[in-house]
N, C-alpha and C positions, 0 to 999 in steps of 0.2 A: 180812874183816868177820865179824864172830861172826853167829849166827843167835839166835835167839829161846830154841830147846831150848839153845843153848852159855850162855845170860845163866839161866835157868832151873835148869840141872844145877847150875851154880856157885854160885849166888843160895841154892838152898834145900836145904837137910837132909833134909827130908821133905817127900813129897805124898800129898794127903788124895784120895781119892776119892771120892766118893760114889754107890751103887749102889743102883736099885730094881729090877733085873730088866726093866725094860721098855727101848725101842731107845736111847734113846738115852743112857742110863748105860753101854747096854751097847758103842757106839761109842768113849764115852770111856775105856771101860775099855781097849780095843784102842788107842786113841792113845796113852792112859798109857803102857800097856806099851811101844807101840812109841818110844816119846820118852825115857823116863828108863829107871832101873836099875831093876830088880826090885824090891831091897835099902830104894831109896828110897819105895817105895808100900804106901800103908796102903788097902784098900779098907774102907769104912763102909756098913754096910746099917742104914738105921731101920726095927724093926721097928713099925708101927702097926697099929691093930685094927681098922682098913675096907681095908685089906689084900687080895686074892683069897687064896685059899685056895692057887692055885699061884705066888705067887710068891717063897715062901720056898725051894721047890724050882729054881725058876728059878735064882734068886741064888746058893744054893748048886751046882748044875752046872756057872750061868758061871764059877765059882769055883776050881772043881775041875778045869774044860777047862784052867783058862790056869795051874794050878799057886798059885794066892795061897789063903791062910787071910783069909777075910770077920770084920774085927768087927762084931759084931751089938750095937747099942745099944737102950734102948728108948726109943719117944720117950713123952713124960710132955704130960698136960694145963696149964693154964696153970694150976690149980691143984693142980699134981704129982703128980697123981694120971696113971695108965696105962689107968685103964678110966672 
């Protein structure tokens, strides 16, 4: 019987991650990893502007521990605007 990661690996191309620096992105960053290929994961950080001031640093160390390049997006107001 296949497992859930074996329908998963096969099923998709890519996985999206999404990461804020705080615990619990940063779990799943660690499950990502440890479930699929490297090759297959994209980590996504939104940058926002109520933000703390350390968590960009955050982001980028867990980043750098586990070996992935972070896309940094920005995220936009509902009226496209960033500030």
């Amino acid at each position: 019987m296949k497992t859930i990661y074996d329908v998963l690996n096969q099923a998709w191309d890519h996985v999206v991650v999404n990461i804020s620096g705080g615990k619990d992105s940063s779990a799943l960053m660690v499950w990502a990893l440890e479930n699929f290929p490297k090759e297959k994961l994209t980590f996504i950080h939104a940058v926002i502007d109520i933000d703390w001031k350390e968590t960009l640093p955050v982001v980028l160390a867990q980043c750098a521990h586990f070996g992935v390049t972070p896309v940094m997006v920005q995220a936009l107001h509902k009226d496209g605007s960033n500030k």
